[in-house]
Residue frames as a rotation matrix with the C-alpha (Angstrom) as fourth column:
UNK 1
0.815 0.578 -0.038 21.53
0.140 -0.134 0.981 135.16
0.562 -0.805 -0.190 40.58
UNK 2
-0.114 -0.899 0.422 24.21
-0.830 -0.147 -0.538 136.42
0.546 -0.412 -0.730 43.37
UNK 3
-0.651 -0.403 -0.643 26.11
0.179 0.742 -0.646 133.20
0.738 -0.536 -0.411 45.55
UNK 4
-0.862 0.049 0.505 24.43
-0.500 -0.243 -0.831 134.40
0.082 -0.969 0.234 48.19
UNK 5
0.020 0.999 0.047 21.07
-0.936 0.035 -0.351 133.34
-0.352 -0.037 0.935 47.04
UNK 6
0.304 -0.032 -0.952 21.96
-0.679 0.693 -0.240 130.51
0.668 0.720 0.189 45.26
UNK 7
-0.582 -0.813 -0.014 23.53
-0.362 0.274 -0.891 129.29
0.728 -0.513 -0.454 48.21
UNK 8
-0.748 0.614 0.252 19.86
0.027 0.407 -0.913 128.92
-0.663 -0.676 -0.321 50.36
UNK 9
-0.522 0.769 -0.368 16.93
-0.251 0.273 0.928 127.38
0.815 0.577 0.051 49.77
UNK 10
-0.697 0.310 0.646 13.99
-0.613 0.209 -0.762 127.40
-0.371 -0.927 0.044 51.56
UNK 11
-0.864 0.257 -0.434 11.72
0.191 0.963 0.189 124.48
0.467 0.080 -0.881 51.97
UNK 12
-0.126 0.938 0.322 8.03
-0.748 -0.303 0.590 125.12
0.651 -0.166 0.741 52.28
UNK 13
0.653 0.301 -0.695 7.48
0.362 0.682 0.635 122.46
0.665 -0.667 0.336 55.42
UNK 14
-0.103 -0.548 0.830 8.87
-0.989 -0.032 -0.144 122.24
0.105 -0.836 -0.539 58.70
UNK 15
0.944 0.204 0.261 8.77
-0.256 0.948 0.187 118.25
-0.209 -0.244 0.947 58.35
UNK 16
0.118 -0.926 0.360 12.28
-0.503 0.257 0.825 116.68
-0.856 -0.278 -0.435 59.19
UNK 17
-0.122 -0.457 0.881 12.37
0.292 0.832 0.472 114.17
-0.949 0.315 0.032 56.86
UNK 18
0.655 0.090 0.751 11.88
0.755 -0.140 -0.641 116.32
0.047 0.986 -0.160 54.03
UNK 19
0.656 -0.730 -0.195 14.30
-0.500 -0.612 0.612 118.58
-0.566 -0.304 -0.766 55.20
UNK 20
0.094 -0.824 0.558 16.72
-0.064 0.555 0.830 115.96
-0.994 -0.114 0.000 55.61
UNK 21
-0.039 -0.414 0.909 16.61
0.643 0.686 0.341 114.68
-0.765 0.598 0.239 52.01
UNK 22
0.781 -0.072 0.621 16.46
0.575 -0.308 -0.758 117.37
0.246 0.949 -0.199 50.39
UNK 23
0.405 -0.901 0.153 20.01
-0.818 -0.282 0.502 119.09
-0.409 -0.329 -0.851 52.60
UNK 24
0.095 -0.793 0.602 21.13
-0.104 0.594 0.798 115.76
-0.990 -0.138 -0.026 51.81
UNK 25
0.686 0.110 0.719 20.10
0.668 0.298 -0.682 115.77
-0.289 0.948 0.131 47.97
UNK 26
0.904 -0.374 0.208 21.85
-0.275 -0.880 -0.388 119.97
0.328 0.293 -0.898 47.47
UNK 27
0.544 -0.835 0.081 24.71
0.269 0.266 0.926 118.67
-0.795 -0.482 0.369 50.00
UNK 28
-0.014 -0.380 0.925 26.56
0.895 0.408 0.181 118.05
-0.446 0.830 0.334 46.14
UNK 29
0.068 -0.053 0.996 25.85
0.775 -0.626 -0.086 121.65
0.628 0.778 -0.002 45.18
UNK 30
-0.761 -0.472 -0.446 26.71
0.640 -0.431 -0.636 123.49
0.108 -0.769 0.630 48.50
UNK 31
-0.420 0.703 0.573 23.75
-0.446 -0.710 0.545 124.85
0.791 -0.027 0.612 49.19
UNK 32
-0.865 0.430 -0.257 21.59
0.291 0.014 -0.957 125.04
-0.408 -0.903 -0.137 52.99
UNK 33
-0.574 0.773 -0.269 18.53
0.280 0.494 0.823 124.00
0.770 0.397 -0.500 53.11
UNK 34
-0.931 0.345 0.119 16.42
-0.210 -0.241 -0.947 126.24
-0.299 -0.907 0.297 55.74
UNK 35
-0.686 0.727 0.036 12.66
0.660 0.600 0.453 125.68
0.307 0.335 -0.891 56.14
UNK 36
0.193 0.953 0.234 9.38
0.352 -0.290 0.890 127.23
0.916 -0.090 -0.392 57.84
UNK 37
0.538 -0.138 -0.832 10.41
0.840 0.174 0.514 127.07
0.073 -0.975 0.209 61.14
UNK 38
-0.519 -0.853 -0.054 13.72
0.799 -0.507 0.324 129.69
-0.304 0.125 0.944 60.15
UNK 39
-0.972 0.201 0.119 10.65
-0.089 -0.792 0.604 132.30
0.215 0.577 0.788 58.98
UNK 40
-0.561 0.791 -0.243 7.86
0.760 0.376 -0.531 131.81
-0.329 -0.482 -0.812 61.95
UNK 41
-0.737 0.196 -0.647 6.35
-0.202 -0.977 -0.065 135.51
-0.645 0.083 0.760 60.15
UNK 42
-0.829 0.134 -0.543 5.13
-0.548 0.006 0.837 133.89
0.115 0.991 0.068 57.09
UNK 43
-0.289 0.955 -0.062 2.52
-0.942 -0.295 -0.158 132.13
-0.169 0.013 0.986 58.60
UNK 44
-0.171 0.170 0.970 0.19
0.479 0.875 -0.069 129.42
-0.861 0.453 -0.231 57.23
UNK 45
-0.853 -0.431 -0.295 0.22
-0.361 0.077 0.930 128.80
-0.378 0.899 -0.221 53.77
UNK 46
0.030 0.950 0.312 -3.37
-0.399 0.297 -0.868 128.17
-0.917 -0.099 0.387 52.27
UNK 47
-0.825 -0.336 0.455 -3.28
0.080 0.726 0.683 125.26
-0.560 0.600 -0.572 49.95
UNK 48
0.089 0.994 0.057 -6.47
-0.117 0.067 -0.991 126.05
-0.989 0.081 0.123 48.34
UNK 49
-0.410 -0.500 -0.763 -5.50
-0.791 -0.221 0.570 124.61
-0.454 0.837 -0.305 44.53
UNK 50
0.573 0.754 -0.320 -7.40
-0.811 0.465 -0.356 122.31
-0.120 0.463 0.878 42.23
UNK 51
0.912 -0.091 -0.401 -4.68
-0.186 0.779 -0.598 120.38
0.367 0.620 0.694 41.96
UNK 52
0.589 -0.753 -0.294 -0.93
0.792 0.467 0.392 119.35
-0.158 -0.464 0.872 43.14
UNK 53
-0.321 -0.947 0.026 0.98
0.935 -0.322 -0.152 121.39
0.152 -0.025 0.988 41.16
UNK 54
0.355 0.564 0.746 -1.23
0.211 -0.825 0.524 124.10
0.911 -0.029 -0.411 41.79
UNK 55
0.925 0.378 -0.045 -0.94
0.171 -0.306 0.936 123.73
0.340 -0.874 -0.348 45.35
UNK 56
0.065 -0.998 0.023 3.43
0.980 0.068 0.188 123.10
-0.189 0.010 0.982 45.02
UNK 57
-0.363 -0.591 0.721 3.42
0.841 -0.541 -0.020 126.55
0.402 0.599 0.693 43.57
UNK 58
0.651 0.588 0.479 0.93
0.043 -0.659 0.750 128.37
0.758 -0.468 -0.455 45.61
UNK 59
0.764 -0.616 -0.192 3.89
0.255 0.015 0.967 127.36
-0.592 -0.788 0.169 48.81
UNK 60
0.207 -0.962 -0.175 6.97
0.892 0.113 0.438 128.04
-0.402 -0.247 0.882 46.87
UNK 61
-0.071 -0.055 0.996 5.85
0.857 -0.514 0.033 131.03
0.510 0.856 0.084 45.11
UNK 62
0.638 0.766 0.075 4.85
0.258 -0.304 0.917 132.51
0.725 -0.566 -0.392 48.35
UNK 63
0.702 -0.648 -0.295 7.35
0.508 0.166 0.845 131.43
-0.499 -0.743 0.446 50.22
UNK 64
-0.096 -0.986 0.135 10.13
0.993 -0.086 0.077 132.81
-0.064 0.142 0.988 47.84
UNK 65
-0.174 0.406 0.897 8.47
0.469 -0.767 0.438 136.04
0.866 0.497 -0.058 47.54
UNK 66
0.842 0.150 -0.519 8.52
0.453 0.327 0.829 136.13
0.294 -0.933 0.207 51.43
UNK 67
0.694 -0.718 -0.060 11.61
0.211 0.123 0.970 135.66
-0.689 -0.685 0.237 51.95
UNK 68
0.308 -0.768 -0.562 13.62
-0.885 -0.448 0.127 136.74
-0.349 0.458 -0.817 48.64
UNK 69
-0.226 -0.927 0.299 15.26
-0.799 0.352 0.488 133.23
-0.557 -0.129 -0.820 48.45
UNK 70
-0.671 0.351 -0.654 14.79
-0.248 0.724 0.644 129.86
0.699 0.594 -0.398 45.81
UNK 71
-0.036 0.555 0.831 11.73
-0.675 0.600 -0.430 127.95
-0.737 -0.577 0.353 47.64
UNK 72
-0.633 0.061 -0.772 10.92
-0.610 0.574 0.546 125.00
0.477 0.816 -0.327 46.98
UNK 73
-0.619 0.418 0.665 7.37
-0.717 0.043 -0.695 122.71
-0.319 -0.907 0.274 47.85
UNK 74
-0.893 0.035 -0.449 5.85
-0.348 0.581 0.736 120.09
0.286 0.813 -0.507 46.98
UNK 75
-0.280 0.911 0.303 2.45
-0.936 -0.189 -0.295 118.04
-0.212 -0.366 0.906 47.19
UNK 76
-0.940 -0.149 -0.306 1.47
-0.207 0.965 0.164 114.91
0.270 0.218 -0.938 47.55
UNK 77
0.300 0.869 0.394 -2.25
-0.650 0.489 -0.582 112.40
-0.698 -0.081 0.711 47.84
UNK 78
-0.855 -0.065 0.514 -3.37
0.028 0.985 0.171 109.00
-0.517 0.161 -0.841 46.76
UNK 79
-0.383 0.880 -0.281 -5.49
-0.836 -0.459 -0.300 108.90
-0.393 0.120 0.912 43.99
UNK 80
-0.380 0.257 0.888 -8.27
0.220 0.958 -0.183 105.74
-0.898 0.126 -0.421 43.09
UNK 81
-0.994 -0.046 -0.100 -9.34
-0.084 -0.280 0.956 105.28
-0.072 0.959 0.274 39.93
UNK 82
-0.526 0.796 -0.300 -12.63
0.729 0.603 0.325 104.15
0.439 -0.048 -0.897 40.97
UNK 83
-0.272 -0.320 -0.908 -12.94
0.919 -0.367 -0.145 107.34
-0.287 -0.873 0.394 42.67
UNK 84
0.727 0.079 0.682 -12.79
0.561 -0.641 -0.524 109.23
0.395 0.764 -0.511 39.73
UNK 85
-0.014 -0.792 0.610 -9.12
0.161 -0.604 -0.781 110.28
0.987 0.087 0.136 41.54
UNK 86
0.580 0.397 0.712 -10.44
-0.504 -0.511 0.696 110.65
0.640 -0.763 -0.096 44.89
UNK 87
0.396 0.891 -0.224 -9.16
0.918 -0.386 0.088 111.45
-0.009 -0.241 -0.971 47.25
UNK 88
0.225 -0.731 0.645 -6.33
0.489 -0.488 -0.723 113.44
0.843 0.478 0.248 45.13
UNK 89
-0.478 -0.534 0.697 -5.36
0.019 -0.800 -0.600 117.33
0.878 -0.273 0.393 46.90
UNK 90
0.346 0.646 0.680 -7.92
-0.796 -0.182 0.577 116.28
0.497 -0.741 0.451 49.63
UNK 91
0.213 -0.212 -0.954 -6.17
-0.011 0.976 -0.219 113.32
0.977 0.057 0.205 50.81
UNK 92
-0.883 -0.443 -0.153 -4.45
0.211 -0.084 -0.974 114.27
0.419 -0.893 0.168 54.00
UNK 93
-0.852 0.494 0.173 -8.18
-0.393 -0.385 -0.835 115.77
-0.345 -0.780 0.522 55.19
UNK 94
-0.712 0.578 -0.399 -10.30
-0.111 0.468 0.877 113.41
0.693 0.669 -0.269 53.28
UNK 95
-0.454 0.473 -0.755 -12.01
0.469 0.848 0.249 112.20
0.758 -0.241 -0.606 56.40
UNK 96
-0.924 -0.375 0.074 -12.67
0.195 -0.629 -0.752 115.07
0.329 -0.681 0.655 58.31
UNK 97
-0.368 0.922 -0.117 -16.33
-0.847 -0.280 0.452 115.26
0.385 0.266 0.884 57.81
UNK 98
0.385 0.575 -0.722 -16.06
-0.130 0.808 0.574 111.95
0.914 -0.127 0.386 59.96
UNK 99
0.789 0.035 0.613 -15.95
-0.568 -0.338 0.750 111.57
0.234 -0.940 -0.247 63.90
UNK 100
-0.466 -0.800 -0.377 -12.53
-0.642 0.599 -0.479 109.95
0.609 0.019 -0.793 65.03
UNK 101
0.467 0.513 -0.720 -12.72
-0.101 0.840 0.533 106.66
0.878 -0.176 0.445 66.64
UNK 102
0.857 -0.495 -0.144 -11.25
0.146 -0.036 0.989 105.64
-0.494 -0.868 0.042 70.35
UNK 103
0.352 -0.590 0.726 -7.85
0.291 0.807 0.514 105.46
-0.890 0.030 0.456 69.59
UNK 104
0.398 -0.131 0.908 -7.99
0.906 0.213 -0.366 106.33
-0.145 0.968 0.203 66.01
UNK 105
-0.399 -0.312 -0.862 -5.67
0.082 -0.949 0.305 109.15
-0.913 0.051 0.404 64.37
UNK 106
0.346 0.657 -0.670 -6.59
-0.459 -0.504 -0.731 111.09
-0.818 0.561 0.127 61.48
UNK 107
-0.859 -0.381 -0.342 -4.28
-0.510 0.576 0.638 108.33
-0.046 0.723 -0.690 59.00
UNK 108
-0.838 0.406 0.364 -6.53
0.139 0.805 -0.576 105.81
-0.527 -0.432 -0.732 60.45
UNK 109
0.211 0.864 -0.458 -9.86
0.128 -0.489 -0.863 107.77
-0.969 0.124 -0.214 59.82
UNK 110
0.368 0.350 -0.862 -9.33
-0.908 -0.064 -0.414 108.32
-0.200 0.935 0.294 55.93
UNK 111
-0.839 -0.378 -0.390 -7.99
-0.505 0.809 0.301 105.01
0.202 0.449 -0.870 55.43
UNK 112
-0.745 0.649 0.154 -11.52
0.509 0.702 -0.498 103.53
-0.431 -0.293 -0.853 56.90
UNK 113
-0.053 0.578 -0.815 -13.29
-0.142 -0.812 -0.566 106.29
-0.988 0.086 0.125 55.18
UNK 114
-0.247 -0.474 -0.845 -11.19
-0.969 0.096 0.229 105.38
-0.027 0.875 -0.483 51.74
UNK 115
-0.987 -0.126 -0.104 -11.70
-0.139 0.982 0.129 101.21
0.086 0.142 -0.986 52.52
UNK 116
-0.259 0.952 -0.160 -15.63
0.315 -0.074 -0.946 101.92
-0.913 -0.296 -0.281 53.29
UNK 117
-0.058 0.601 -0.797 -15.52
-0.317 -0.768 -0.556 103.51
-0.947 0.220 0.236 49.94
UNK 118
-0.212 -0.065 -0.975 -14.40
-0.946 0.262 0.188 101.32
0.244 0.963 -0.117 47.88
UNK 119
-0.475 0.175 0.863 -15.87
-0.483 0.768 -0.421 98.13
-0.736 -0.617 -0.280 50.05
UNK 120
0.372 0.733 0.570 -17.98
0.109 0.575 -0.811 96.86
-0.922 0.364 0.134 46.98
UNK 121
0.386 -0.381 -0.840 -15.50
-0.922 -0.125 -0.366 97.50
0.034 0.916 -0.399 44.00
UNK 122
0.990 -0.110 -0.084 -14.09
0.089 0.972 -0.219 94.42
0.106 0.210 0.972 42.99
UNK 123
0.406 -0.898 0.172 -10.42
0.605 0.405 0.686 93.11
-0.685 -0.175 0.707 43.21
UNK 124
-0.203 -0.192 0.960 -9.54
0.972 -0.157 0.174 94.02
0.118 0.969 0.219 39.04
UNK 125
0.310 0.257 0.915 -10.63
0.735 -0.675 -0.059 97.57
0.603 0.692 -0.398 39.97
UNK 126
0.739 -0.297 -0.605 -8.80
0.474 -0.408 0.780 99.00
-0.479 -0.863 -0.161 42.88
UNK 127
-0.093 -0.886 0.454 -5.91
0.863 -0.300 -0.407 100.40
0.496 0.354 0.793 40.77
UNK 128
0.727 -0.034 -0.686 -4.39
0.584 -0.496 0.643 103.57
-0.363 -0.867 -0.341 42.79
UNK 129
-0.131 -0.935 0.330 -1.32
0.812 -0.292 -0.505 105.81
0.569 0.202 0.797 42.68
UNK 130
0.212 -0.390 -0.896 0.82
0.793 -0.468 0.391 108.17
-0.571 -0.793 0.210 44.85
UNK 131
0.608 -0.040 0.793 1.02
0.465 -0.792 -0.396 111.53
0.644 0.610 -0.463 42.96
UNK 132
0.531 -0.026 -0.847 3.55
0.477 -0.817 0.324 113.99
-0.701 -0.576 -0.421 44.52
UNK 133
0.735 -0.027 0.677 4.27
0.597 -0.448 -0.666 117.07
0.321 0.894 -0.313 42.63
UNK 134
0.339 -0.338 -0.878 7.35
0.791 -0.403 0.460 119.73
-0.509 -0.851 0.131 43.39
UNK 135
0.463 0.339 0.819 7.93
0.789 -0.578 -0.207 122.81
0.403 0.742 -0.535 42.71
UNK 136
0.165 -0.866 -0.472 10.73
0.898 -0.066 0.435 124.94
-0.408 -0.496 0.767 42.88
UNK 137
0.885 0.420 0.203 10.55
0.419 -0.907 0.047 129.27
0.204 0.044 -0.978 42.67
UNK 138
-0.471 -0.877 -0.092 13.34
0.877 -0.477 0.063 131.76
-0.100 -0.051 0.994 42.31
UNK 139
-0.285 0.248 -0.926 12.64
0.565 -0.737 -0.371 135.15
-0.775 -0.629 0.070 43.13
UNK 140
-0.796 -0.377 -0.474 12.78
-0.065 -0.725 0.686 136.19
-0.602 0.576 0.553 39.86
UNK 141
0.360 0.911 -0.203 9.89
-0.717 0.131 -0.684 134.06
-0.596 0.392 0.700 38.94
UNK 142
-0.308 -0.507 -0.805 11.86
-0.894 0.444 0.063 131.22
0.326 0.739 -0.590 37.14
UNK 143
0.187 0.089 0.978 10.51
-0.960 0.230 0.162 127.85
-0.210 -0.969 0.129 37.80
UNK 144
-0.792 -0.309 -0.526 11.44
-0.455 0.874 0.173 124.02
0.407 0.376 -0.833 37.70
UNK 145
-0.099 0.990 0.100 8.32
-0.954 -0.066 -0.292 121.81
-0.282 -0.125 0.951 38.08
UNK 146
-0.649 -0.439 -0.621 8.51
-0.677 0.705 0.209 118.14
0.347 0.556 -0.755 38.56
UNK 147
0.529 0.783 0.327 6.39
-0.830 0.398 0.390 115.05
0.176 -0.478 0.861 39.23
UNK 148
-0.878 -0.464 0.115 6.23
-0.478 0.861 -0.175 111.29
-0.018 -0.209 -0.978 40.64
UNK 149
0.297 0.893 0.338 4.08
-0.934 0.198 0.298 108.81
0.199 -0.404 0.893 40.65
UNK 150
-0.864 -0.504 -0.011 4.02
-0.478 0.826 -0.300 105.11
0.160 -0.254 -0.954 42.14
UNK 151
-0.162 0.904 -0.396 1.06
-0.789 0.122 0.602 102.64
0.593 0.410 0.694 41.13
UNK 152
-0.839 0.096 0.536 -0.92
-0.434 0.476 -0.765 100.35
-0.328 -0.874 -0.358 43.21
UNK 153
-0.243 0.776 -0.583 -3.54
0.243 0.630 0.738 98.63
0.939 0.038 -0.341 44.13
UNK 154
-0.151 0.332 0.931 -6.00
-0.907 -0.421 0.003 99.46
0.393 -0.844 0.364 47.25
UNK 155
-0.684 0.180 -0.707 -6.40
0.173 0.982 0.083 96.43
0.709 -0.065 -0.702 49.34
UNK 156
0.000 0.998 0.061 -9.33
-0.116 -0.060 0.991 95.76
0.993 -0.007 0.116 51.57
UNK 157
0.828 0.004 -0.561 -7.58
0.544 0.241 0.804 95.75
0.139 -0.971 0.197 54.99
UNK 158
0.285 -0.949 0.135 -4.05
-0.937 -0.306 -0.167 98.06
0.200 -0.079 -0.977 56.27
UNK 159
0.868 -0.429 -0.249 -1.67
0.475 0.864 0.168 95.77
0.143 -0.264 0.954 56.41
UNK 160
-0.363 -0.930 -0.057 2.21
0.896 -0.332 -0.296 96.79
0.257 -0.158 0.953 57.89
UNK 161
0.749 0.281 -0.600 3.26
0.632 -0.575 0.519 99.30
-0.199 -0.768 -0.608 60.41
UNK 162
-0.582 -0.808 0.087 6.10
0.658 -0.406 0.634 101.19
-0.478 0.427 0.768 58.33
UNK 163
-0.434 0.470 0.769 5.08
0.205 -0.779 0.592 104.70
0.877 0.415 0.242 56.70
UNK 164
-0.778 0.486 -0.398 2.53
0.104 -0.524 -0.845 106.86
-0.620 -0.699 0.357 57.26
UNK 165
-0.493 0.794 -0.354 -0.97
-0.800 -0.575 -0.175 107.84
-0.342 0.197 0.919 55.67
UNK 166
0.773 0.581 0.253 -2.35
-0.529 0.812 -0.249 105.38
-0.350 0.058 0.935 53.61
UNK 167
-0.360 -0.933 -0.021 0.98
-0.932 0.361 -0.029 103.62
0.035 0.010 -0.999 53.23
UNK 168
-0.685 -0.440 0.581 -0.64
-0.600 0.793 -0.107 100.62
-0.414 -0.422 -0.807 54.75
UNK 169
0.419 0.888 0.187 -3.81
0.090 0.165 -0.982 100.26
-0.904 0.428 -0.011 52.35
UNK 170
0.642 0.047 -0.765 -1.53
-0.682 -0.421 -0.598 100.76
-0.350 0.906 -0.238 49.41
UNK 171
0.236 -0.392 0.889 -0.11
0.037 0.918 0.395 97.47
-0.971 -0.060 0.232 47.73
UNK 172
0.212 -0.386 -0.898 2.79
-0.921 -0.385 -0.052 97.65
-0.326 0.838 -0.437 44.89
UNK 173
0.946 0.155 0.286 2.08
-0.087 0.968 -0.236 94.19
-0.313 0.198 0.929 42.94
UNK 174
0.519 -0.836 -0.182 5.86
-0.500 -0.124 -0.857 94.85
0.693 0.535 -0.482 41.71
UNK 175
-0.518 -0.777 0.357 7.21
-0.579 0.012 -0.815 93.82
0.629 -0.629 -0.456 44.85
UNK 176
0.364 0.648 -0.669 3.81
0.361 0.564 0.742 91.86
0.859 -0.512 -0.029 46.42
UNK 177
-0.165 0.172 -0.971 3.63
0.986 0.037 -0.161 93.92
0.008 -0.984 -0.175 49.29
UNK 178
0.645 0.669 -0.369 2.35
0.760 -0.611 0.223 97.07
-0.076 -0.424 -0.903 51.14
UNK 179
0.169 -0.653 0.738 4.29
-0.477 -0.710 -0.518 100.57
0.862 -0.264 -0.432 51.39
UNK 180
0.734 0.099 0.672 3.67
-0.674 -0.022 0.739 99.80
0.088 -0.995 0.050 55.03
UNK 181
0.824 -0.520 0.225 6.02
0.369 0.794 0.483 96.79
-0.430 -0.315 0.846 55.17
UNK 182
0.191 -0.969 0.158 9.33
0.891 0.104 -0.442 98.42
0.412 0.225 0.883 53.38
UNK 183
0.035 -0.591 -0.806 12.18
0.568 -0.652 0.502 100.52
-0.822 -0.476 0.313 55.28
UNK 184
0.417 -0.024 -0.909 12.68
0.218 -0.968 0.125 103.98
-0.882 -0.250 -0.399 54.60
UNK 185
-0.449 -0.786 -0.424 15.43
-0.555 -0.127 0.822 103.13
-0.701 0.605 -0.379 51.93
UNK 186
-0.425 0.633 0.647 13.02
0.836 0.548 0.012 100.51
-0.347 0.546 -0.763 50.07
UNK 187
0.228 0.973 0.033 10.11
0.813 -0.172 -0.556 102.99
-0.535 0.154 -0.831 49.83
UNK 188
0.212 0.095 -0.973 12.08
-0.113 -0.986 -0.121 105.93
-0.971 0.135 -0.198 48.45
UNK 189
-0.707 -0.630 0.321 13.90
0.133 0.327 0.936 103.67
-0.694 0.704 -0.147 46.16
UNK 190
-0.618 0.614 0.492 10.13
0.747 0.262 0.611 103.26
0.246 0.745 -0.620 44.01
UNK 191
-0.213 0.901 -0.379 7.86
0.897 0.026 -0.442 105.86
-0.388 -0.433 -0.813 45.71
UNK 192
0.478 0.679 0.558 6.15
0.789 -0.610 0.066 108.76
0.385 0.409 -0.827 44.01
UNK 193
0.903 -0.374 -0.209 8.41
0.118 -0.252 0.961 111.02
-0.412 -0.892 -0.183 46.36
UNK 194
0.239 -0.933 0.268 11.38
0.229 0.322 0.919 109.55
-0.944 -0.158 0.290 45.75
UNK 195
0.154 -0.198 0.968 11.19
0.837 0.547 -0.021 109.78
-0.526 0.813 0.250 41.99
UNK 196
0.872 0.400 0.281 9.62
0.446 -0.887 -0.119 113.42
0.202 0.229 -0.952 42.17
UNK 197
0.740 -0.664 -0.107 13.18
-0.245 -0.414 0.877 114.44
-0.627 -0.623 -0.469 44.40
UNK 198
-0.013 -0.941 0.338 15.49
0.593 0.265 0.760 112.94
-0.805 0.211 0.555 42.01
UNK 199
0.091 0.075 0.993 14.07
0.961 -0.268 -0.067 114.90
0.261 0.961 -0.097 38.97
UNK 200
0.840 0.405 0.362 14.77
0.417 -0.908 0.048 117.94
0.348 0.111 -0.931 40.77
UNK 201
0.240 -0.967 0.086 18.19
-0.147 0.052 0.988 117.20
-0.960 -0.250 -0.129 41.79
UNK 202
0.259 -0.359 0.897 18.34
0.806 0.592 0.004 116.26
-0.533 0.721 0.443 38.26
UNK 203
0.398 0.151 0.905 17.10
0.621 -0.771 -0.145 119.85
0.676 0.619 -0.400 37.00
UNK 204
0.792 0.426 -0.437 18.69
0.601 -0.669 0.438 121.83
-0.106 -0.609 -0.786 39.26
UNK 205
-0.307 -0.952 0.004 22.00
0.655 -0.208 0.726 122.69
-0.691 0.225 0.687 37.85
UNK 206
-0.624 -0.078 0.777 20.03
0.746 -0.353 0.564 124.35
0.230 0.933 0.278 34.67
UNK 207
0.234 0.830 0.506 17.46
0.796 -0.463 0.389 125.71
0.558 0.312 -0.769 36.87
UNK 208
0.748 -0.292 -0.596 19.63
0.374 -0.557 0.742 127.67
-0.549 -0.777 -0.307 39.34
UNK 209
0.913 0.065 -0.403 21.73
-0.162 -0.848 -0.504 128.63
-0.375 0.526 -0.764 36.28
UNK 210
0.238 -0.810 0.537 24.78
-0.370 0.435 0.821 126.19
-0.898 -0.393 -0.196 37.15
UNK 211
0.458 -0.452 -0.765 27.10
-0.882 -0.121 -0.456 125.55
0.114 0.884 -0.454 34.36
């Protein structure tokens, strides 16, 4: 690939904090790290995929085709085993089909949607996990394709005001506490995320051709 390309990378989101860590992950391989925002033409992105990595590759495959340059995108949801997975690639809009409350945002709403559903499973069957999937597109059509995941337990109330989505309904018995209750640097250290971002800093030297 010419320096030039190799040199950006766009980033299917326009969310800061995935920016950040992934400018701060390339930092090490000189490479800039532009996003959505830098390429207001392209639109929305329809996620319609059956799955994560389906839906990672529908945004970076798009996006690099777009714009010519590596993309890279990932996906992410909480899935229950009781559930049969629910409420996986629907997570973020799980609850839509349900009126908000005063007060309530749309975290709120699928977390009372998600704790209503599983109100009569027992303790021994709540078992969970964070799934995020990324996925990472060179014009040419080469791709790198990685996962995370980070097991749980659903509990039967949010608890902690750290994170976001269902962060606070999701309890890692490793550590006897909530997502919600650990700092920023805690939660990437074990989270589904965090694990997915290092295997692609890991692969990216072979997938960007880098000797």
């Amino acid at each position: 690939m010419p320096d030039e390309m190799k040199n950006r990378v766009v980033l299917a989101t326009t969310n800061r904090g995935k920016i950040r860590e992934l400018a701060d992950g390339l930092a090490a391989h000189g490479v800039e790290v532009l996003n959505l925002a830098d390429f207001p033409e392209l639109g929305e992105i329809e996620e319609n995929g059956a799955t994560f990595e389906e839906n990672a590759l529908i945004k970076a495959r798009a996006v690099a085709e777009a714009t010519g340059l590596v993309a890279v995108a990932d996906d992410s949801g909480l899935m229950v085993d009781a559930l049969g997975g629910a409420p996986g690639v629907f997570s973020a809009r799980y609850s839509d089909d349900w009126a908000l409350l005063p007060g309530e945002n749309r975290d709120k709403r699928n977390m009372r949607k998600l704790l209503h559903a599983m109100e009569k499973v027992d303790d021994a069957e709540r078992e969970c996990r964070f799934v995020t999937c990324m996925a990472a597109v060179r014009p040419d059509g080469h791709e790198l394709i990685v996962k995370g995941e980070w097991r749980g337990r659903l509990l039967r109330e949010p608890s902690g005001e750290n994170g976001f989505g269902y962060d606070p309904v999701f309890f890692d018995p490793e550590i006897g506490t909530s997502a919600a209750h650990l700092t920023t640097g805690q939660k990437n250290a074990r989270s589904h995320r965090g694990k997915a971002l290092r295997a692609l800093l890991a692969g990216w030297p072979a997938f960007m051709g880098e000797r």
